[in-house]
C-alpha positions as MATLAB code, in Angstrom:
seq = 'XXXXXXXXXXXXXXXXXXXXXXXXXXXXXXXXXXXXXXXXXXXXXXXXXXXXXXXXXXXXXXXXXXXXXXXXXXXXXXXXXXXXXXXXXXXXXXXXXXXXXXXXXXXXXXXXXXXXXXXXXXXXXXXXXXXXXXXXXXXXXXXXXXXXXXXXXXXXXXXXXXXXXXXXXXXXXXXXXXXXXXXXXXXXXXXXXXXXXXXXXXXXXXXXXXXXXXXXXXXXXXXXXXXXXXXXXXXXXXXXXXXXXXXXXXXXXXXXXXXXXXXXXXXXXXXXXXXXXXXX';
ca = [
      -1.727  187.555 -107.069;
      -0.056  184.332 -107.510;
       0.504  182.362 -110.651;
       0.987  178.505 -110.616;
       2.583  176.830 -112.926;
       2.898  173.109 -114.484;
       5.467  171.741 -116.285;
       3.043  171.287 -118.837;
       2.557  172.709 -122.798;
       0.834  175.836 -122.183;
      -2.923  175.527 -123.340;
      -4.541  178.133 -122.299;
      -5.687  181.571 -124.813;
      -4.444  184.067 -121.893;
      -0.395  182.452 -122.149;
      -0.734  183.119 -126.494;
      -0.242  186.239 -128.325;
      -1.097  186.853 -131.954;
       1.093  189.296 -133.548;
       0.008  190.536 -137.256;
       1.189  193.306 -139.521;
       5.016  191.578 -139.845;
       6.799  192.477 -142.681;
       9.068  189.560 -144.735;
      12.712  189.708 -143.207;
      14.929  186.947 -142.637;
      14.999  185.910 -139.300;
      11.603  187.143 -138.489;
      11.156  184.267 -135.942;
      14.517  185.241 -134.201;
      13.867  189.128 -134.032;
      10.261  188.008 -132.363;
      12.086  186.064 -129.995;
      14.965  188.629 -129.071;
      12.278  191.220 -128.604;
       9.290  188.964 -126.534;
      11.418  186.928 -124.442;
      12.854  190.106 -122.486;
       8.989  189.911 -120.784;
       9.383  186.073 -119.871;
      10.462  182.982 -120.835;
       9.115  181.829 -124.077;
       7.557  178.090 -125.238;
       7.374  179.262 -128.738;
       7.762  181.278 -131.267;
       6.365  180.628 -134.975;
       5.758  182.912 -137.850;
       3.340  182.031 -140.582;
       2.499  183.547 -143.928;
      -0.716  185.335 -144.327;
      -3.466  183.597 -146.097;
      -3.996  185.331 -149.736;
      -6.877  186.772 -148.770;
      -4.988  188.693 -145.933;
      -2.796  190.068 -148.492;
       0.937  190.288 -148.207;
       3.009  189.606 -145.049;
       2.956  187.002 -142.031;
       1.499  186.997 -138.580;
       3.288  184.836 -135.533;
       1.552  183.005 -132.490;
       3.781  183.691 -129.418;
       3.665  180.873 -126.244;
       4.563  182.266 -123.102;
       4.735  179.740 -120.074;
       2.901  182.798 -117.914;
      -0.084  184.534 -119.010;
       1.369  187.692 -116.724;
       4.397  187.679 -118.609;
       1.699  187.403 -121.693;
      -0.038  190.094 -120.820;
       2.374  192.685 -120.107;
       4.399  191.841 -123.505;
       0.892  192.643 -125.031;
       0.685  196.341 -123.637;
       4.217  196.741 -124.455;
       4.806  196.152 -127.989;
       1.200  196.547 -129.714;
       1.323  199.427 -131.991;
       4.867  199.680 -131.695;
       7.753  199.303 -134.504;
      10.017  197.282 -133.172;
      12.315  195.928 -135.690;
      10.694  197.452 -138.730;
       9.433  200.340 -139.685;
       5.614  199.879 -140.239;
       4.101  199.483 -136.372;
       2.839  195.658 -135.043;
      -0.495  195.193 -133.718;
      -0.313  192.387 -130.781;
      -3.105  190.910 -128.932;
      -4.079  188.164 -126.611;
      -5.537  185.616 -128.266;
      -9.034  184.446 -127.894;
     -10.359  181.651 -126.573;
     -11.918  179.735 -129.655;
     -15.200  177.683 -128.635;
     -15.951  174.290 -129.302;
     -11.985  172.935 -129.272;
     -10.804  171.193 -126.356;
      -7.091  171.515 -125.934;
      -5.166  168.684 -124.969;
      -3.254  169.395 -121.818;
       0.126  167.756 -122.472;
       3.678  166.962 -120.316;
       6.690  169.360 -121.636;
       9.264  167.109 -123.013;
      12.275  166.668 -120.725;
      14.840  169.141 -122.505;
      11.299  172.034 -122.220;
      10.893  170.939 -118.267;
      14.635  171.407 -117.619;
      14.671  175.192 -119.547;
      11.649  176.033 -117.130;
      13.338  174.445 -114.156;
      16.205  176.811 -114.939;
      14.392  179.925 -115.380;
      12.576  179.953 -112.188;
      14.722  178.085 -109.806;
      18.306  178.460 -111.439;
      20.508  176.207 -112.670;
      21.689  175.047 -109.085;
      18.262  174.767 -107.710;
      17.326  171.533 -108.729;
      19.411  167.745 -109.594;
      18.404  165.213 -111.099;
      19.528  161.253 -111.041;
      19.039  158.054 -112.399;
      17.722  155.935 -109.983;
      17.378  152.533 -112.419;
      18.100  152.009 -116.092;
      16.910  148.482 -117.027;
      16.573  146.750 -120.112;
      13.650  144.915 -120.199;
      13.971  143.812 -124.209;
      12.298  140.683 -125.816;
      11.762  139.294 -128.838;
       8.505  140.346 -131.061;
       7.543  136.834 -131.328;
       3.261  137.423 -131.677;
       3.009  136.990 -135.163;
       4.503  133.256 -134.660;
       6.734  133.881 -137.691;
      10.190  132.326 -136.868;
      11.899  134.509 -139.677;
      10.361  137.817 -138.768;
      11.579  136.982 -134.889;
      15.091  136.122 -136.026;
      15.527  139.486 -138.411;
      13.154  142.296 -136.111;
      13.818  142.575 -132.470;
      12.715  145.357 -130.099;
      14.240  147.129 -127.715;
      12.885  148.497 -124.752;
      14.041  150.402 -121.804;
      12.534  151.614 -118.502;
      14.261  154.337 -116.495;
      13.441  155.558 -113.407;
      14.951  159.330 -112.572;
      14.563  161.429 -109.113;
      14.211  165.225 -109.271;
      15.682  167.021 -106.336;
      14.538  170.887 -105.171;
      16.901  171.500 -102.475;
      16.219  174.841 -101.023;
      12.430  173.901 -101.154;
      12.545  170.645  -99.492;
      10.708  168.534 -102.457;
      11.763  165.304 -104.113;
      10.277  163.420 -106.861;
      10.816  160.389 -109.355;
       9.241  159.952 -112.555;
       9.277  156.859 -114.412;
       9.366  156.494 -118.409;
       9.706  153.657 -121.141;
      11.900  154.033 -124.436;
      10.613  151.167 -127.368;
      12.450  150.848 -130.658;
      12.577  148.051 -133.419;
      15.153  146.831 -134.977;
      14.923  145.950 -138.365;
      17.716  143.981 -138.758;
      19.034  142.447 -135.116;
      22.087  141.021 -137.130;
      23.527  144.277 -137.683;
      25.614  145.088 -135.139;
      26.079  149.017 -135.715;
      22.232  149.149 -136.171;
      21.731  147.631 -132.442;
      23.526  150.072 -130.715;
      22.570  153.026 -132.290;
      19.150  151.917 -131.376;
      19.967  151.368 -127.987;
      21.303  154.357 -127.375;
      18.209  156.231 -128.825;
      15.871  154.266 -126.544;
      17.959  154.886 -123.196;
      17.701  158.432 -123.756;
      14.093  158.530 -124.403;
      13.133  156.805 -120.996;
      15.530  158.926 -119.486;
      14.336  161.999 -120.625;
      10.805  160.393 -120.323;
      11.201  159.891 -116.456;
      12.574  163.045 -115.755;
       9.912  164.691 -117.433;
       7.153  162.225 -115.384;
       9.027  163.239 -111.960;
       8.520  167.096 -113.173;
       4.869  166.519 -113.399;
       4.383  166.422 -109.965;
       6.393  169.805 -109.578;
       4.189  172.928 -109.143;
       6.004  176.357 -109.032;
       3.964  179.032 -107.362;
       5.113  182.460 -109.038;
       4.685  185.863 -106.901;
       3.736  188.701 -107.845;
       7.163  189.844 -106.614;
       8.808  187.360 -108.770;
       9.750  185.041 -105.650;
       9.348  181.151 -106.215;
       7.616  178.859 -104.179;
       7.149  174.997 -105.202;
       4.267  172.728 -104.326;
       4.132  169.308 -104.427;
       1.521  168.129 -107.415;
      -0.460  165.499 -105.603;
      -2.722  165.089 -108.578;
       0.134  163.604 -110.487;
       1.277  160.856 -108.268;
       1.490  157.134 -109.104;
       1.701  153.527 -107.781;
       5.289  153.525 -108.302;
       6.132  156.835 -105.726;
       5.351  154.853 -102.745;
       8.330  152.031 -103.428;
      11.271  151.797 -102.090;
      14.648  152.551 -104.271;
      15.386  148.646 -104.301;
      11.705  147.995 -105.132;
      11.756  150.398 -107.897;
      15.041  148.851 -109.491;
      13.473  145.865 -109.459;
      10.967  145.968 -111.856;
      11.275  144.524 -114.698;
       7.521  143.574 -115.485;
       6.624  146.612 -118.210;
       2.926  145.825 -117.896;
       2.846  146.198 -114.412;
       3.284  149.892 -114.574;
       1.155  152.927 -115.602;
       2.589  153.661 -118.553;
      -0.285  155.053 -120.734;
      -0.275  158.126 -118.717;
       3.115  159.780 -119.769;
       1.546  161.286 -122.504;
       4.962  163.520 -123.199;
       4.720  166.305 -126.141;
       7.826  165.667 -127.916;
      10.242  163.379 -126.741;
      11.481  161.929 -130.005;
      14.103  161.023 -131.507;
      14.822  163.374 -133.766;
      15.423  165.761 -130.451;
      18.173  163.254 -129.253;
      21.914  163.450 -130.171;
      23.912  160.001 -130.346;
      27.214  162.173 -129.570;
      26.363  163.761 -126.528;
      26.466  161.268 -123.087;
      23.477  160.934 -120.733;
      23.526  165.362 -118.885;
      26.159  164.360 -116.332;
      24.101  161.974 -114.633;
      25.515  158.894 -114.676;
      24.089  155.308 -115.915;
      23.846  153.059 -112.857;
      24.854  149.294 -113.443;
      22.221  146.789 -113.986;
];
């Protein structure tokens, strides 16, 4: 049977294993991962301390993007050792009533490690189509001082996601917002800048892998479907139509609802992933 997946966090109880009976080690996050992500790739791995009235030790939730990859990790390693000598008890986690789970877009650095898992590192590009600065001053409170010494800076990119050997294309588009604090400061204004071109760039590419589906076989062959569901006002423009906007409001923003693009995931060292910035 098939298994379709989204380039989305994975919500669902059947994709989450709960692991108890783990003794205190150092690393005991790393040794989970080396030993769970031989069934599949992994979305996360976190170890917790038991509650006192557990008694001694820690448990660990387990993410797997596939809830076959899940399930066979499950039959695998439950009541085994491992990597220590007292054996782990492992089971699927249970649906828990009453809490709705907000289905959220992988951040861009989460969609690309998916990408390359299932379709390898050479099947699938990615460019920037548009990188535009559309910056203004924050001049609603009417106070001429605050306008002079804040500023905020804003970028929209626009990025196209390209499956080759499956025939599908995409674009995504994805705002980066920042405020400075102190415009005068030179340093301060470019560090900024930098941050927020990143963040729409890795915000579009994550928006054009929404409307990716990969279809997983039971024979561990990849197909790819195009995610209708996900498309927006903004796929049916032309390249020059979509470098021309400038007009923030005019787009539908509010729906890239990304899980964590921040930041503090960004490095000011590295350059934009071979890519390329296109001139404004």
């Amino acid at each position: 049977m098939a298994e379709v997946l989204a380039f989305r966090v994975p919500a669902g109880s059947a994709h989450t294993l709960l692991v108890w009976g783990l003794e205190p080690a150092p690393g005991l996050e790393h040794s989970l991962f080396s030993v769970f992500s031989k069934f599949g790739l992994l979305y996360s791995v976190r170890a917790h301390r038991n509650a006192a009235v557990a008694g001694p030790g820690y448990y660990a939730i387990i993410k797997f993007y596939s809830d076959r990859d899940a399930s066979r990790a499950q039959r695998a390693c439950n009541g085994q050792r491992l990597f220590q000598k007292s054996p782990l008890k492992v089971c699927v986690c249970t649906k828990q009533k009453g809490l709705q789970q907000q289905v959220l877009a992988l951040n861009s650095n989460k969609c690309q490690e998916l990408a390359n898992h299932y379709l390898s590192f050479n099947g699938w590009s990615s460019r920037i189509i548009t990188l535009q600065n559309v910056s203004g001053f924050d001049d609603e409170n009417g106070d001429l001082g605050k306008i002079l010494q804040k500023r905020s800076v804003k970028y929209l990119g626009a990025v196209e996601v390209t499956l080759p050997n499956h025939g599908v294309c995409t674009r995504g588009v994805g705002l980066g917002e920042a405020d400075i604090e102190n415009s005068e400061d030179p340093l301060e204004f470019v560090t900024a800048t930098r941050r927020v071109q990143k963040l729409a760039v890795g915000k579009a590419l994550s928006s054009a892998f929404q409307k990716i589906l990969l279809v997983v076989l039971e024979n561990g062959k990849v197909a790819v479907e195009y995610n209708h569901t996900q498309e927006e006002p903004t796929d049916s423009l032309t390249e020059e139509e979509l470098k021309g906007l400038v007009q923030v409001n005019e787009l539908p923003l509010e729906q890239f609802d990304l899980e964590e693009e921040v930041f503090s995931d960004l490095s000011f060292d590295d350059e934009f992933p071979s890519w390329g910035i296109p001139s404004n």
